[in-house]
py3Dmol code that shows the C-alpha trace and the ligand (Angstrom):
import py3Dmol

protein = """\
ATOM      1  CA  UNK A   1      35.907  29.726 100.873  1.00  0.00           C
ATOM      2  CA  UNK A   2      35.635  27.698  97.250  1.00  0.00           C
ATOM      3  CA  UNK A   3      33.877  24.523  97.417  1.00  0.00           C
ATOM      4  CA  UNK A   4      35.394  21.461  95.402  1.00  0.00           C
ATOM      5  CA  UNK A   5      33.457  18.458  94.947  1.00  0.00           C
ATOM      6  CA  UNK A   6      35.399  15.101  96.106  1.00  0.00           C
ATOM      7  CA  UNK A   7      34.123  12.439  93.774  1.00  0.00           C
ATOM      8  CA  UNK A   8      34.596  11.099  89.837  1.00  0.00           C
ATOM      9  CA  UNK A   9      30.793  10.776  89.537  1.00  0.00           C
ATOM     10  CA  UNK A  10      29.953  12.365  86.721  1.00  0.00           C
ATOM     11  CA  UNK A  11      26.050  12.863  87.791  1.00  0.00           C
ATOM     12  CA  UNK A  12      27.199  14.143  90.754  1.00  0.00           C
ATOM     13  CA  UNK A  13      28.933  16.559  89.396  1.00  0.00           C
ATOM     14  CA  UNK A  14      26.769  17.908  86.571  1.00  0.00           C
ATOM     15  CA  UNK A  15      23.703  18.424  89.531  1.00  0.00           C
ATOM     16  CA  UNK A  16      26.189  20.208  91.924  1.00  0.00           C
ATOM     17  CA  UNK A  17      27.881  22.303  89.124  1.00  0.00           C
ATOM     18  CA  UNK A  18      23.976  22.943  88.457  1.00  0.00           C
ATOM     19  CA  UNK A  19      23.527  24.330  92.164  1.00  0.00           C
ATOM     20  CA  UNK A  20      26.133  26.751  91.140  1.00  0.00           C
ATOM     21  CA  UNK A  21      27.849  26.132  94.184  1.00  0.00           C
ATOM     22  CA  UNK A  22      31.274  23.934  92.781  1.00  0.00           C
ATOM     23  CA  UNK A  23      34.373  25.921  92.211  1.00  0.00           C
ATOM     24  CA  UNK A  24      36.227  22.917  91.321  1.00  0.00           C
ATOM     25  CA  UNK A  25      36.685  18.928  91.925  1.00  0.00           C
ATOM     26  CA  UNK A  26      39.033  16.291  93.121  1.00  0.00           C
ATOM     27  CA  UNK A  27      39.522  13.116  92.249  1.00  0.00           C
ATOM     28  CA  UNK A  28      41.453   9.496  93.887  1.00  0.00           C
ATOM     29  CA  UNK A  29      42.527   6.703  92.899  1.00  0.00           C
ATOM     30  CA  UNK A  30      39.374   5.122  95.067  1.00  0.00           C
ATOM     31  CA  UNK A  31      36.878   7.521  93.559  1.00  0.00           C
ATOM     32  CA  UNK A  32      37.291   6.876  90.284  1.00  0.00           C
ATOM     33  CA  UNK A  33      37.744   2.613  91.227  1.00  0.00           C
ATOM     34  CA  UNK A  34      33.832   3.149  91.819  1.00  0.00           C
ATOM     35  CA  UNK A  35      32.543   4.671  88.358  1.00  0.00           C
ATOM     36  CA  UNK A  36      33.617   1.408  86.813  1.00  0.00           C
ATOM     37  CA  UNK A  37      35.109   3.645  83.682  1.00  0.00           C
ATOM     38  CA  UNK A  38      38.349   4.057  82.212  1.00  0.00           C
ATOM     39  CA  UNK A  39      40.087   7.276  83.519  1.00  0.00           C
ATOM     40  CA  UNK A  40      41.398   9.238  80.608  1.00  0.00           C
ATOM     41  CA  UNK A  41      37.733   9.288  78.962  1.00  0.00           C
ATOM     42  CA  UNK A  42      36.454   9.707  82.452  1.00  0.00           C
ATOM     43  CA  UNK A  43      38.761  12.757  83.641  1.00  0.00           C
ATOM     44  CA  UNK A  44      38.184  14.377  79.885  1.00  0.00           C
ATOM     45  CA  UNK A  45      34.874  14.665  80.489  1.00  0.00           C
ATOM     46  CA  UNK A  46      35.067  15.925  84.374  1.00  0.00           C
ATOM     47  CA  UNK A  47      37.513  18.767  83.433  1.00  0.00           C
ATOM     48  CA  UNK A  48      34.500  19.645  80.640  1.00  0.00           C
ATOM     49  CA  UNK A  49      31.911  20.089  83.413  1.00  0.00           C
ATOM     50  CA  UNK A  50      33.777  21.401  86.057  1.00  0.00           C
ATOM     51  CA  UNK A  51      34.253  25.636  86.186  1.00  0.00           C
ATOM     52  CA  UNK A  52      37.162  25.285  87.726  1.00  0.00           C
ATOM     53  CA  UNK A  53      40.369  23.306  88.937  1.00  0.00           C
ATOM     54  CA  UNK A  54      39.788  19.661  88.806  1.00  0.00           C
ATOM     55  CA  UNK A  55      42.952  17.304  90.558  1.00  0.00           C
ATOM     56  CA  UNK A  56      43.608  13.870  89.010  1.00  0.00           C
ATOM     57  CA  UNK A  57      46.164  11.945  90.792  1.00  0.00           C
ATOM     58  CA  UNK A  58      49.567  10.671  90.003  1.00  0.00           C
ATOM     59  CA  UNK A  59      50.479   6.868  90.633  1.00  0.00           C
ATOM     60  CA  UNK A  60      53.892   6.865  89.605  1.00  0.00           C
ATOM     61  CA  UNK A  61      56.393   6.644  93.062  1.00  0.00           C
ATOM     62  CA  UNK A  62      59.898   7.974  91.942  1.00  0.00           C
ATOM     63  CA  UNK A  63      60.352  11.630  90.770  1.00  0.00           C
ATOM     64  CA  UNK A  64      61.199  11.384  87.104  1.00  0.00           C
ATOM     65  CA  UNK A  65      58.067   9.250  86.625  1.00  0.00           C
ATOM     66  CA  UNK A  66      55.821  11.202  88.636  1.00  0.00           C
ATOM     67  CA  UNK A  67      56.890  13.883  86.004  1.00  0.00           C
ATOM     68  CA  UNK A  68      56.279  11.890  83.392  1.00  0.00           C
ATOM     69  CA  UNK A  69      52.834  11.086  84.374  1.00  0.00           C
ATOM     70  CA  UNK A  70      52.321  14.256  85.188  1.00  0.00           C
ATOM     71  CA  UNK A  71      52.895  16.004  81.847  1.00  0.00           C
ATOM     72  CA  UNK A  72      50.753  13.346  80.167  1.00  0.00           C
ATOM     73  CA  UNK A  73      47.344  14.056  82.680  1.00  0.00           C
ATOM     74  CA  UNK A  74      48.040  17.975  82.354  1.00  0.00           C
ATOM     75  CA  UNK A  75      47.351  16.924  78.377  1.00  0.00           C
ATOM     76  CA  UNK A  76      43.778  16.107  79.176  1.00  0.00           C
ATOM     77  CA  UNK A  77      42.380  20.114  79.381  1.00  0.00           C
ATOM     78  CA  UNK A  78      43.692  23.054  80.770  1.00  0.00           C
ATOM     79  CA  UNK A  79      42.271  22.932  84.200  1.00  0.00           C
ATOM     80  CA  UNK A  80      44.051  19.749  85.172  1.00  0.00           C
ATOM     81  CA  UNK A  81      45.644  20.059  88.671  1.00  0.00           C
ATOM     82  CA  UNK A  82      48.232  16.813  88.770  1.00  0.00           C
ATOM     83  CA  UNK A  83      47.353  15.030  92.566  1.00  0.00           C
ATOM     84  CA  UNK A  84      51.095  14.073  93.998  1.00  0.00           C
ATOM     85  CA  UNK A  85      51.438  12.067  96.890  1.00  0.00           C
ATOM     86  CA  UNK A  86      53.266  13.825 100.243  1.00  0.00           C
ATOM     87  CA  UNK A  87      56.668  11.519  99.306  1.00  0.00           C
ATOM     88  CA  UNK A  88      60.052  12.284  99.248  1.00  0.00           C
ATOM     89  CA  UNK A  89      60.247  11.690  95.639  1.00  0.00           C
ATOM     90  CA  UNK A  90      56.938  13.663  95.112  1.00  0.00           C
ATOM     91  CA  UNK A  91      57.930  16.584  97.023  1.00  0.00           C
ATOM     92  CA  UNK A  92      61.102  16.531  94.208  1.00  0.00           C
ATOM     93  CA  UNK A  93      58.935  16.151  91.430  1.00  0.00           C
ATOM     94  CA  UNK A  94      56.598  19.260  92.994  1.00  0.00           C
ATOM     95  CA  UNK A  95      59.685  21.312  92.299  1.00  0.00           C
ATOM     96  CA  UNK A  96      60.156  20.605  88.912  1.00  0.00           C
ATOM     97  CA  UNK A  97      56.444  20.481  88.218  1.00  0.00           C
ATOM     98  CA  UNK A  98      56.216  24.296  89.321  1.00  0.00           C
ATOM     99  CA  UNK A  99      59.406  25.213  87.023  1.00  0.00           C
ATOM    100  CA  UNK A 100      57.119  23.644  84.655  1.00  0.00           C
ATOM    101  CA  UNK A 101      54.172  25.786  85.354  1.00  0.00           C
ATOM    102  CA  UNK A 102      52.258  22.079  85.972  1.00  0.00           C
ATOM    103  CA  UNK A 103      49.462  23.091  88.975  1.00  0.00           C
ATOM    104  CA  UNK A 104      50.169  20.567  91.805  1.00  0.00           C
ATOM    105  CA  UNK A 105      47.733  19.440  94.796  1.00  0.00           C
ATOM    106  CA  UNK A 106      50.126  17.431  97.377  1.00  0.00           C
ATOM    107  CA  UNK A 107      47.464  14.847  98.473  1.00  0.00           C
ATOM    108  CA  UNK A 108      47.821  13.068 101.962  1.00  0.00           C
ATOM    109  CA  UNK A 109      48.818  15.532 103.823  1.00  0.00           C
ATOM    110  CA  UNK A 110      48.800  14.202 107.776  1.00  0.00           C
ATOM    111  CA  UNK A 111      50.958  16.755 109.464  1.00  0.00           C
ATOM    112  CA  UNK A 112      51.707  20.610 109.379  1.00  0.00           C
ATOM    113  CA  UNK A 113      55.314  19.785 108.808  1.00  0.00           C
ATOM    114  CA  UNK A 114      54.507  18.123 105.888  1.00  0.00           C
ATOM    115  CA  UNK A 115      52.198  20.688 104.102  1.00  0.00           C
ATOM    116  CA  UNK A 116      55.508  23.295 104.773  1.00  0.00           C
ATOM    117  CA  UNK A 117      57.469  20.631 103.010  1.00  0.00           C
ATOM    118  CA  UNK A 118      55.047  21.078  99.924  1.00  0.00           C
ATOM    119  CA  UNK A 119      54.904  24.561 100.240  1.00  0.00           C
ATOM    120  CA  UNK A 120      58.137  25.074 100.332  1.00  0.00           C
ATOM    121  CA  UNK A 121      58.916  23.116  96.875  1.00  0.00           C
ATOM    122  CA  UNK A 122      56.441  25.046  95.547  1.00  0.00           C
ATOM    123  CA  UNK A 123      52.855  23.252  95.815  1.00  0.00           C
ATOM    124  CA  UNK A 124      49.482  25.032  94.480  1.00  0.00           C
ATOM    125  CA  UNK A 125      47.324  23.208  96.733  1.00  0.00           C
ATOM    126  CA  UNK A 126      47.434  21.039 100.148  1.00  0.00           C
ATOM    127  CA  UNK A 127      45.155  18.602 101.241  1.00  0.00           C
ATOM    128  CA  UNK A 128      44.633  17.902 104.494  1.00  0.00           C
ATOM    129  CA  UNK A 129      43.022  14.730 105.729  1.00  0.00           C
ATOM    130  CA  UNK A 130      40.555  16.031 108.553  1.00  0.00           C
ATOM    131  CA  UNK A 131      38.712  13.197 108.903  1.00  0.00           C
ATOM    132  CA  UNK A 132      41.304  10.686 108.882  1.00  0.00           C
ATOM    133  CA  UNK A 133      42.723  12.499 111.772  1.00  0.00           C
ATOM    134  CA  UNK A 134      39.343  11.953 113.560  1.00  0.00           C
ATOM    135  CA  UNK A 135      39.337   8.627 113.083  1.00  0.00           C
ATOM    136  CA  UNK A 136      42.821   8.398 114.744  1.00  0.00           C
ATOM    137  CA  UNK A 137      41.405  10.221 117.798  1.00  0.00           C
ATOM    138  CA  UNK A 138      43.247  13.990 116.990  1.00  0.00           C
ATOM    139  CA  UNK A 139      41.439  16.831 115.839  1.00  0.00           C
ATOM    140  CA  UNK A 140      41.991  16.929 112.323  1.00  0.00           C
ATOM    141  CA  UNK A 141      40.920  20.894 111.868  1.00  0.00           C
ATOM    142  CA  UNK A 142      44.343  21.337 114.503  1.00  0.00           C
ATOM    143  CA  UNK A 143      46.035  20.595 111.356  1.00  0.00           C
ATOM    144  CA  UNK A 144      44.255  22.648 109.114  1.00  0.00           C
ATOM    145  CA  UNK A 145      44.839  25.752 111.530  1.00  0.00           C
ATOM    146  CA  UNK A 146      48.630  25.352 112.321  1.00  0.00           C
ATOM    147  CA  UNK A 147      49.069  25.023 108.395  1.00  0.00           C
ATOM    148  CA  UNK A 148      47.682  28.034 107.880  1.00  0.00           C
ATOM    149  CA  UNK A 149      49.495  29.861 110.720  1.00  0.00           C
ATOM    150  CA  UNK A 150      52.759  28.799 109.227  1.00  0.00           C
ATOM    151  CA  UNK A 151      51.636  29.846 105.511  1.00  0.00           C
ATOM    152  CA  UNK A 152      50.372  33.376 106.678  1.00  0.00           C
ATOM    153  CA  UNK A 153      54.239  33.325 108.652  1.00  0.00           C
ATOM    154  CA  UNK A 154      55.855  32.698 105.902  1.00  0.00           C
ATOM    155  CA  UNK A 155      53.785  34.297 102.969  1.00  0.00           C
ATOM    156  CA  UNK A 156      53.320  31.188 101.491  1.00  0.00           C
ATOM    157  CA  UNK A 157      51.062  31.327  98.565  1.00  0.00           C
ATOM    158  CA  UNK A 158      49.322  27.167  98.693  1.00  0.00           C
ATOM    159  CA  UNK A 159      46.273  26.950  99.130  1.00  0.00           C
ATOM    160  CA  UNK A 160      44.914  24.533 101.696  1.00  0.00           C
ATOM    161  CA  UNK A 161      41.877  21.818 100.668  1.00  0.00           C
ATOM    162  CA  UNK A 162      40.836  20.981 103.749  1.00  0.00           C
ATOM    163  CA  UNK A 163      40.352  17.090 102.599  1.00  0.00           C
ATOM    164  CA  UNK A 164      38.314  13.752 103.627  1.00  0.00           C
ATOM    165  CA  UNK A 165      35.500  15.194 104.563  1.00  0.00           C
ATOM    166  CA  UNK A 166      32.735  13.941 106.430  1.00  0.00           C
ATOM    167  CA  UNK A 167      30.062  16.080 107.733  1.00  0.00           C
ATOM    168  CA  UNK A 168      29.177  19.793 107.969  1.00  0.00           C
ATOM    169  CA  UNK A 169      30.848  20.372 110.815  1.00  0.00           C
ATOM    170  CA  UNK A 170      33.944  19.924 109.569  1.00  0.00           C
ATOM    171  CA  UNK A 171      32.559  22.344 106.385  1.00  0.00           C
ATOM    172  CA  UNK A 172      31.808  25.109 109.143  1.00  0.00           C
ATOM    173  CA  UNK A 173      35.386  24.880 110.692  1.00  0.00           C
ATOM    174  CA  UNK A 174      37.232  25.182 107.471  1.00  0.00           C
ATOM    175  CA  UNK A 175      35.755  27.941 106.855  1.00  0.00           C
ATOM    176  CA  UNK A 176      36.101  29.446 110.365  1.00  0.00           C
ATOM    177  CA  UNK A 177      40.042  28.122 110.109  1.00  0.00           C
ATOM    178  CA  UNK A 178      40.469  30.167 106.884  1.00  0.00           C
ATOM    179  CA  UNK A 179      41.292  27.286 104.665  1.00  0.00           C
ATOM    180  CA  UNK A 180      41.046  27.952 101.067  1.00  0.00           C
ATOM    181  CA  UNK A 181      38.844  25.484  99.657  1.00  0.00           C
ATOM    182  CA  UNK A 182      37.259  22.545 101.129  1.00  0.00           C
ATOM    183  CA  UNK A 183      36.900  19.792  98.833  1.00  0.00           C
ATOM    184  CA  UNK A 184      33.455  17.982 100.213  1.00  0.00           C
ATOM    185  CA  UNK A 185      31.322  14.636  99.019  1.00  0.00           C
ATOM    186  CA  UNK A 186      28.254  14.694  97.302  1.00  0.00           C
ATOM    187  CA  UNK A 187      26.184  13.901 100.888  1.00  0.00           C
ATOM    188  CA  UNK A 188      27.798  16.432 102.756  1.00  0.00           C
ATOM    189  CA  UNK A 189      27.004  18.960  99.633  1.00  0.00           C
ATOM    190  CA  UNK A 190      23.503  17.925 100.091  1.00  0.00           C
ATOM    191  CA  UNK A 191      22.940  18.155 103.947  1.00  0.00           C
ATOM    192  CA  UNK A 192      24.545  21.683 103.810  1.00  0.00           C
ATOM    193  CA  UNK A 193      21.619  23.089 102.828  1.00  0.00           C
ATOM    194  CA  UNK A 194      19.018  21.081 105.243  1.00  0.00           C
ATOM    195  CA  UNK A 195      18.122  22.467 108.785  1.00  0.00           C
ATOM    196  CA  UNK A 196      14.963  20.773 110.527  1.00  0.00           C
ATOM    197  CA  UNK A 197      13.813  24.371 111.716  1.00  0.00           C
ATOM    198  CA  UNK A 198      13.917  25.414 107.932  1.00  0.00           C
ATOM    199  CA  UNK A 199      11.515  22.752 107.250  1.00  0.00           C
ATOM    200  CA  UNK A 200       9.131  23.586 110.028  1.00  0.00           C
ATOM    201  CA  UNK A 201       9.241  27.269 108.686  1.00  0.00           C
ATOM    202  CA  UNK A 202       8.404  26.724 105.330  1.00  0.00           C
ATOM    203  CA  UNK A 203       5.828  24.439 106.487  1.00  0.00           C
ATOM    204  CA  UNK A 204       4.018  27.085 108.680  1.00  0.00           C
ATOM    205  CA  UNK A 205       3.971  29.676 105.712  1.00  0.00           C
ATOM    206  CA  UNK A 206       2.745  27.170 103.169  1.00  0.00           C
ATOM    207  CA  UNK A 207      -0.120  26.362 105.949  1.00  0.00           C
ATOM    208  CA  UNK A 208      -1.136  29.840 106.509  1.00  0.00           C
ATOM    209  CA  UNK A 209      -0.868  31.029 102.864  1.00  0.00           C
ATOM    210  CA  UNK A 210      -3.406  28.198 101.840  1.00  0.00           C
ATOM    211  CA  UNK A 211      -5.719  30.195 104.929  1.00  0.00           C
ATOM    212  CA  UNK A 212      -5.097  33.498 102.520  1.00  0.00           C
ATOM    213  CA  UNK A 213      -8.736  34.296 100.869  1.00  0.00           C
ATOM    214  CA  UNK A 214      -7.810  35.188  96.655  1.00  0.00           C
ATOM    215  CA  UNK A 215      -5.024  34.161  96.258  1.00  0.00           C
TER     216      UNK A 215
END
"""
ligand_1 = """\
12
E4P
C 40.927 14.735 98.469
O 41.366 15.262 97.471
C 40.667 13.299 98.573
O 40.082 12.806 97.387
C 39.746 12.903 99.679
O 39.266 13.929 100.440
C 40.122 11.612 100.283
O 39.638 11.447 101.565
P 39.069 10.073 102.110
O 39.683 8.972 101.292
O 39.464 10.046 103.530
O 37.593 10.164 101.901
"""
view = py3Dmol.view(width=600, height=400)
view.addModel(protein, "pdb")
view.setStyle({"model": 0}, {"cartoon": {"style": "trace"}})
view.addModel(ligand_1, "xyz")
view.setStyle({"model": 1}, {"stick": {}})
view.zoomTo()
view.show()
């Protein structure tokens, strides 16, 4: 499963790209509201860290705009992925965004149905909102797995992001669903690697190697 990073903080990104771990990046309108920084000098320089995909998201509502705004964020570097919303009028402009060889990621997904809809007008990526599901008291990875029944039906090619985020766990059952890619905040990065029994390991073999005579 690739790993995407879900944030428009650039030191974020440059230590996770570090860990060797990111495979790409995702940006929203929220996200980027945070660094404070105007977005086509800020996505210019994310696409130049990233190895990898790196989704910027439309704003535009009606089809021939969504296009149009499209076409002018795939000018910022060559691994621009344009962010549509799961509209009617984004589904459209999907279509003619493939024709165009424009990479899409249909962004708030909430419903199997849906992510068929954007594969069918010919989506690269799905996302998935897991944990907004949570919050609404469904099990969000439900979704993830009945999207990717119907893709493997159907021979779809999209990839599903498994998207919003919010603990391990929901890292763990992406990648036990299949899903693609999960696109994951910079905490959850970090507590991927921690286990309190790790600790306590280490611990005991630093203790007994300072009891090891020469050293
Ligand atoms: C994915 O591409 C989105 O940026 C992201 O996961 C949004 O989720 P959230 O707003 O629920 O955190």
């Amino acid at each position: 499963m690739k790993f995407f990073l879900d944030t428009a903080h650039l030191d974020h990104i440059r230590e996770a790209v570090r860990w060797g771990i990111v495979d790409g990046a995702t940006t929203n309108p929220t996200l980027v509201s945070k660094t404070g920084r105007e977005p086509r000098d800020l996505y210019a320089e994310i696409c130049g860290i990233v190895p990898g995909p790196v989704s910027l998201e439309c704003l535009a509502t009606e089809a021939d705009a969504i296009v149009a705004e499209a076409k002018q964020l795939a000018t910022i570097a060559d691994n621009v992925v344009v962010k549509v919303p799961l509209i009617r009028e984004g589904l459209i402009a999907v279509k003619q965004l493939a024709a165009l060889g424009i990479k899409t990621n249909v962004t708030a997904v909430c419903s199997p149905l849906q992510a068929l809809l954007a594969a069918k007008c010919g989506a690269t990526y799905v996302s998935p909102f897991v944990g907004r599901w949570d919050w609404m008291g469904q099990v969000g990875m439900d979704m993830v797995r009945q999207i990717k029944t119907i893709y493997n039906n159907y021979g779809f090619s999209t990839e599903i992001i498994v998207a919003s985020v919010r603990l391990p766990l929901h890292v763990l059952e992406s990648a036990l669903a299949g899903a693609d890619i999960a696109t994951i905040p910079m905490d959850v990065m970090e507590q991927l690697y921690n286990h309190p029994m790790t600790d306590v390991i280490l611990t005991q073999f630093n203790n007994d190697w300072a009891k090891v005579p020469g050293k």
